[in-house]
C-alpha positions in Angstrom: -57.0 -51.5 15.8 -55.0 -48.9 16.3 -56.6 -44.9 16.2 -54.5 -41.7 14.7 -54.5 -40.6 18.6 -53.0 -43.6 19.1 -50.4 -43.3 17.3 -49.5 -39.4 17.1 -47.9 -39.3 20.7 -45.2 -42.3 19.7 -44.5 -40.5 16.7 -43.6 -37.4 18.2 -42.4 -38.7 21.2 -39.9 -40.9 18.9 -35.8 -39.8 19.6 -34.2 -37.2 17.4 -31.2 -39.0 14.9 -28.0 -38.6 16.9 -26.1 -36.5 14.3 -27.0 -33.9 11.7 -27.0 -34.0 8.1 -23.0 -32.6 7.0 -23.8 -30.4 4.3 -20.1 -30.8 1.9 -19.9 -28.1 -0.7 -19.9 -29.1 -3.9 -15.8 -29.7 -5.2 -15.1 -27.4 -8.4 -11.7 -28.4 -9.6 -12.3 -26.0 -12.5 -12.5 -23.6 -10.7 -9.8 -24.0 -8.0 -7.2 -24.5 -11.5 -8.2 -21.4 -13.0 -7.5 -19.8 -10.1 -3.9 -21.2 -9.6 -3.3 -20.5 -13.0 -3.9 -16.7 -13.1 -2.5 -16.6 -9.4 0.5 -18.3 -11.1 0.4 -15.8 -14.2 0.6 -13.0 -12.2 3.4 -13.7 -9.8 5.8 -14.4 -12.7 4.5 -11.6 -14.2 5.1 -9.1 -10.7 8.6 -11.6 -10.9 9.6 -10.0 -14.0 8.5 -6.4 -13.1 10.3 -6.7 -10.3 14.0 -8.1 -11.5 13.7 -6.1 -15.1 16.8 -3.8 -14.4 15.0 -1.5 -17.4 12.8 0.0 -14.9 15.2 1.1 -12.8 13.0 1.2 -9.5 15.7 3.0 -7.9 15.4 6.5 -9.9 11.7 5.8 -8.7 11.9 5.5 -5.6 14.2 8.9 -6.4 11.9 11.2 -7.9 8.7 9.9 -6.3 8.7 12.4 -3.7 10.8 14.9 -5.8 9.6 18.5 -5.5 8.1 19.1 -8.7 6.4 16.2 -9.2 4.6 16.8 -5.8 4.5 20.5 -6.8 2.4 18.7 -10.0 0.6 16.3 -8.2 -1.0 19.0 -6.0 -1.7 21.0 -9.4 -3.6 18.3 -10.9 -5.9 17.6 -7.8 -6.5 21.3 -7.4 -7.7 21.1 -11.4 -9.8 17.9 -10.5 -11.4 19.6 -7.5 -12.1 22.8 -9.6 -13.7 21.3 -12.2 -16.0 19.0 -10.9 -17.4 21.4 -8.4 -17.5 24.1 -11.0 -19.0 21.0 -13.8 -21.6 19.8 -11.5 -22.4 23.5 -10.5 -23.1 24.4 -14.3 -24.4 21.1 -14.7 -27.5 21.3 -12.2 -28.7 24.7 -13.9 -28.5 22.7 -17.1 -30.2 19.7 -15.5 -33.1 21.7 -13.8 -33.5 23.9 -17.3 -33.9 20.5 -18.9 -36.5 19.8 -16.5 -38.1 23.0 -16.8 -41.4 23.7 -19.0 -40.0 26.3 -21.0 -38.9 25.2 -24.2 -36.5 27.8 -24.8 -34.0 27.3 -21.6 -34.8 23.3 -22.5 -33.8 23.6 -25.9 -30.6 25.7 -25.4 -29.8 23.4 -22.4 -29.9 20.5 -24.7 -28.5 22.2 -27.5 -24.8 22.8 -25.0 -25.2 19.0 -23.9 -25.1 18.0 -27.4 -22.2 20.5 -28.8 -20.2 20.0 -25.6 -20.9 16.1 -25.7 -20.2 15.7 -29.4 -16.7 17.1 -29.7 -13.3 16.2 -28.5 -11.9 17.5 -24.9 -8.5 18.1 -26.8 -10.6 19.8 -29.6 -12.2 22.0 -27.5 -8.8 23.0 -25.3 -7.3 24.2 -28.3 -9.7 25.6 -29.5 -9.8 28.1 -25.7 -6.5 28.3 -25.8 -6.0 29.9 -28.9 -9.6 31.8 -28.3 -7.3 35.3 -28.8 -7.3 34.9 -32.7 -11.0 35.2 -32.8 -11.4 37.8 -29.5 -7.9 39.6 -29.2 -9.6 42.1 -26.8 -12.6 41.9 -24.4 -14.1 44.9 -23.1 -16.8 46.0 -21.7 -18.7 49.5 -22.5 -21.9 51.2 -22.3 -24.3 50.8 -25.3 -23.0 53.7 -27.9 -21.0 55.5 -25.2 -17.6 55.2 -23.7 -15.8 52.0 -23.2 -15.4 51.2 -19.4 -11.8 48.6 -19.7 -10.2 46.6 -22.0 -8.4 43.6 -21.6 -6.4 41.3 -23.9 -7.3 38.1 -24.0 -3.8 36.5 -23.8 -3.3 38.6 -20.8 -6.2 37.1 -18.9 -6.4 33.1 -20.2 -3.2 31.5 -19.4 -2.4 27.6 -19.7 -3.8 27.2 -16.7 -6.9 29.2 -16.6 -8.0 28.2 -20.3 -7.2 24.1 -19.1 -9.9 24.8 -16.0 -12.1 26.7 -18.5 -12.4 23.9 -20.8 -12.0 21.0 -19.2 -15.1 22.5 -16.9 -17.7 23.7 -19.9 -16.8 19.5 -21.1 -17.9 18.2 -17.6 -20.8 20.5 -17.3 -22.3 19.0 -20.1 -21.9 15.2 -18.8 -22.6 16.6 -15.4 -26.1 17.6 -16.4 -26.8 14.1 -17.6 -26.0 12.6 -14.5 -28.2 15.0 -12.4 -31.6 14.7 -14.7 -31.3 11.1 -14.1 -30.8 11.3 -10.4 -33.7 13.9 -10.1 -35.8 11.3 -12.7 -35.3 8.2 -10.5 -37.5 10.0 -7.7 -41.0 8.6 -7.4 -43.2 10.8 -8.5 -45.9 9.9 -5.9 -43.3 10.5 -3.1 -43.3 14.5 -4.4 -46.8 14.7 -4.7 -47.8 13.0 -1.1 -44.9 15.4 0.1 -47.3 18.2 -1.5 -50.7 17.0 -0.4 -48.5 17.4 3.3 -48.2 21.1 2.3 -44.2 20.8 2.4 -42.2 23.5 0.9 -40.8 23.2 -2.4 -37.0 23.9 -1.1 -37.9 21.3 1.9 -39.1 18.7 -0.6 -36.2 19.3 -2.4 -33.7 19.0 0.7 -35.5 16.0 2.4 -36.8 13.8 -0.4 -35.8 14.8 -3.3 -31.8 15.2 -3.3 -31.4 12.5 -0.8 -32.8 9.5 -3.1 -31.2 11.1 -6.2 -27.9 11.1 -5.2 -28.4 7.1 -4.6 -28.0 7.5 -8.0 -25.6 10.4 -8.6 -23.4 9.4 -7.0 -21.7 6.0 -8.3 -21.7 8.4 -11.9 -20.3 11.3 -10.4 -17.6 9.2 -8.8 -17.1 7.5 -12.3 -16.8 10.9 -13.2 -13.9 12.0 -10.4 -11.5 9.6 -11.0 -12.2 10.0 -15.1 -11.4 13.7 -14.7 -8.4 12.9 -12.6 -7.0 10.8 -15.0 -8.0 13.7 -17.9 -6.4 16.0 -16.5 -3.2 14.6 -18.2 -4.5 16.1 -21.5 -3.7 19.8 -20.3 -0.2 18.7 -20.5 -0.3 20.0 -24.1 -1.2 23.1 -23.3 2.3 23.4 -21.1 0.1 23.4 -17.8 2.9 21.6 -15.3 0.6 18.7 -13.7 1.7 15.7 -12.9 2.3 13.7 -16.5 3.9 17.4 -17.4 6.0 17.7 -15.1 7.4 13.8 -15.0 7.5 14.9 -18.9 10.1 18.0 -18.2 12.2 15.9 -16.0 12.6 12.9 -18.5 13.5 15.3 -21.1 16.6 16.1 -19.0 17.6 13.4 -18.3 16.2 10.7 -20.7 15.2 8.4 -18.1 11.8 7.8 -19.9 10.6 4.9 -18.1 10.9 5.6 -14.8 8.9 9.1 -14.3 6.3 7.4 -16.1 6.2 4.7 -13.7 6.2 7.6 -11.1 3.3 9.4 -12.3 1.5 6.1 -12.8 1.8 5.0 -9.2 0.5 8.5 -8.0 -2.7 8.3 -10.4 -3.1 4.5 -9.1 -2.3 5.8 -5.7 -4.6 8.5 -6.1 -7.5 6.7 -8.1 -7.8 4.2 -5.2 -8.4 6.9 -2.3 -10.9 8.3 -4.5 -12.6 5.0 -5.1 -12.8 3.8 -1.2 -14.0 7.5 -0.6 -16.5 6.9 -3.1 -17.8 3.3 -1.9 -18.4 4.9 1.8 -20.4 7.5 0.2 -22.9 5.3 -1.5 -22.9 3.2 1.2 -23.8 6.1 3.2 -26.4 7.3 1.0 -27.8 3.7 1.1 -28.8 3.4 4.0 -33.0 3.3 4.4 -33.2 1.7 1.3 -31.6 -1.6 1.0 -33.5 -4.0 2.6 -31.4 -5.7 5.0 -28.3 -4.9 5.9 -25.7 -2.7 4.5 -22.9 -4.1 2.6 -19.5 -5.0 3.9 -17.2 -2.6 3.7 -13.5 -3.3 2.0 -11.9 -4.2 5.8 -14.4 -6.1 6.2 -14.2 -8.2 3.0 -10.9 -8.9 3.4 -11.0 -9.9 6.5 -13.5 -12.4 5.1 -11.5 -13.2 2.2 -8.7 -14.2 4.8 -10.6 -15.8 7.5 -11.9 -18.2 4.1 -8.5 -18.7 3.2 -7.5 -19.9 6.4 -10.3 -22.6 6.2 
């Protein structure tokens, strides 16, 4: 009668099967249809963008690089720079005085999120641009004793200056949203093992707490960049000459409607995508020590995959 001993060295001692299991993915011809058929959409659709002789890609190509739509171009990225780094700069105070213990700053901070939030950016240009009916003057004096200057206030806010003005007080207000819930999604136990350490508040701040909020700042706040980019369009009724404005004063010449709108939209799509792989390296910057494994591929490198799949 045979023993387990017995018969434990002939079962491990048996040969290995010749070949491996073949693992076939499973065939989805739903799937693989859908995709021909949107693949097959949008090639007749680029088909007819292409051959519609009513969008006249040659006065495109004309006044793509024309001088004053570069001239606005370069005006409406100086506006988008300006205001978020003037927004976010108002909005941190706002965020941190939302933070704070004292009711008063915390209740006048949330009482300019809620005006600011709760009316229309266009209302709110106007409303700065035509700021001189209410204030003709501003000046500034010595209580009951001589006044020091004067100004008018059509003198000193212009298209230009009221658009920045605005459009920054708007994104302030969002702004501070964004930065209380970075500064929220800290662990609290991280801040107070940091201060059992005896750490300094500004090196708590610099080494704990900013770098784990902007994990979560920063998808919003690039949200935000490419939103204010795009909103900057609206200071075209105040007769500030950025891009849509000054596409706007050529089409006016010379009626070709159309086409300067295709050029302004190919320099905000042009534009919106820098800003979008900028922003993906960024938060895959700020990633790093917290995911798990390893980091995500970046775009070069999901194409390449994409390809190297398609090739397959």
């Amino acid at each position: 009668m045979a023993t387990p001993h017995d018969v434990l060295p002939s079962a491990l001692s048996a040969p290995p099967p010749e070949d491996d299991p073949v693992i076939v993915p499973r065939r989805r011809p739903g799937r693989t249809a859908a995709a021909v058929a949107a693949l097959l959409v949008v090639g007749l659709l680029l088909r007819s963008v292409a051959r519609n002789p009513a969008f006249q890609w040659d006065v495109v190509g004309s006044y793509l690089t024309s001088t004053a739509i570069v001239h606005g171009l370069l005006l409406t990225l100086w506006l988008t720079a300006a205001v978020m780094v003037l927004g976010f700069a108002i909005g941190t105070v706002l965020a941190v005085a939302l933070l704070s213990g004292n009711p008063v700053l915390s209740g006048l901070s949330r009482g300019y999120v809620w005006i600011f939030r709760a009316t229309p950016v266009l209302v709110q240009l106007l409303f700065w641009f035509n700021i001189g009916a209410l204030y003709p003057t501003l000046s500034l004096g010595l209580p009951y004793g001589p006044q020091l200057f004067s100004l008018h206030t059509v003198d000193l806010l212009g298209p230009t200056v009221t658009a920045v003005i605005g459009l920054t007080l708007h994104e302030a207000a969002f702004a501070a949203e964004v930065v209380r819930g970075g500064l929220l999604s800290v662990d609290q136990g991280q801040l107070e093992a940091a201060q059992s350490l005896g750490l300094r508040r500004l090196r708590v701040l610099r080494r704990i707490v900013v770098p784990q909020a902007m994990r979560t700042i920063v998808p919003t706040a690039g949200n935000m960049l490419i939103g204010t980019l795009k909103g900057t369009s609206i200071v075209s009724v105040l007769a500030v000459h950025d891009l849509l404005f000054s596409a706007q004063l050529i089409y006016n010449q010379t009626y070709q409607v159309i086409p300067l709108l295709l050029v302004a939209t190919l320099w905000y799509i042009a534009v919106t995508s820098l800003l979008s792989i900028g922003q993906y390296y960024v938060e895959r910057r700020f990633a790093r020590g917290h995911s798990r494994g390893e980091l995500p591929p970046t775009p070069y490198a999901r194409l390449r995959a994409a390809l190297k799949g398609a090739r397959r």
